[in-house]
C-alpha positions in Angstrom: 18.1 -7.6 1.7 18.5 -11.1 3.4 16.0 -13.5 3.3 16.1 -15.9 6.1 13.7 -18.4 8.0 11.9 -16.1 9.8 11.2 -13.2 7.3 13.3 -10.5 5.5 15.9 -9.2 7.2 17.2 -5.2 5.7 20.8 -4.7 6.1 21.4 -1.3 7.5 17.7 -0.9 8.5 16.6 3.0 10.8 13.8 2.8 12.3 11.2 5.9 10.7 9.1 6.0 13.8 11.6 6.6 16.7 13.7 9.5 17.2 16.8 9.7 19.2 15.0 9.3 22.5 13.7 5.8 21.6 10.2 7.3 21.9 7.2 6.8 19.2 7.1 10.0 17.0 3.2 10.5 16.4 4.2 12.2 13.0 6.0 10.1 11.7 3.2 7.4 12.6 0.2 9.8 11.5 2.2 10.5 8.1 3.0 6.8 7.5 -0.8 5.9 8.0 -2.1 8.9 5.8 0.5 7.6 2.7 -0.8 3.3 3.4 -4.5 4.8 2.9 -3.4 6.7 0.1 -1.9 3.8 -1.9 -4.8 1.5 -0.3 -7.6 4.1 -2.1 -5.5 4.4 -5.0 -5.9 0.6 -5.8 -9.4 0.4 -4.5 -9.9 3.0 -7.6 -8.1 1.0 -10.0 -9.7 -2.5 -9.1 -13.0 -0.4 -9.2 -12.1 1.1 -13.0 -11.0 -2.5 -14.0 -14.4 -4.1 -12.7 -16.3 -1.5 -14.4 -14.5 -1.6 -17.8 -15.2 -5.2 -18.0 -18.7 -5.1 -17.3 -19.0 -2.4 -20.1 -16.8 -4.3 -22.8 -18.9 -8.1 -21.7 -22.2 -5.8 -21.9 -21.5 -4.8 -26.1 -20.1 -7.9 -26.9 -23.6 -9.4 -25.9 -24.9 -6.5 -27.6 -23.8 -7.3 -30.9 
């Protein structure tokens, strides 16, 4: 990786969502979109699980 002044720059970098006729391949694109709201859910659940946990731990500490 390179960084320079106007982002990151990869060395060696392919394309994933054009195939040898410089068109768009749909797959690639639907498959890329199904795995960013995957790891978007997967956090969502885990902020959620964090929120929750500390609501329950502040609730029996004022408890007690």
């Amino acid at each position: 990786m390179i960084f320079m002044s106007k982002g990151v720059k990869f060395q060696n970098h392919q394309p994933l969502f054009k195939d040898a006729d410089n068109k768009v391949n749909l797959n690639n694109l639907m498959y890329r979109l199904n795995e960013s709201k995957k790891r978007e859910r997967n956090s969502n659940i885990a902020i959620s699980v964090a929120a929750v946990s500390a609501v329950t731990v502040f609730g029996i500490i004022l408890s007690l």
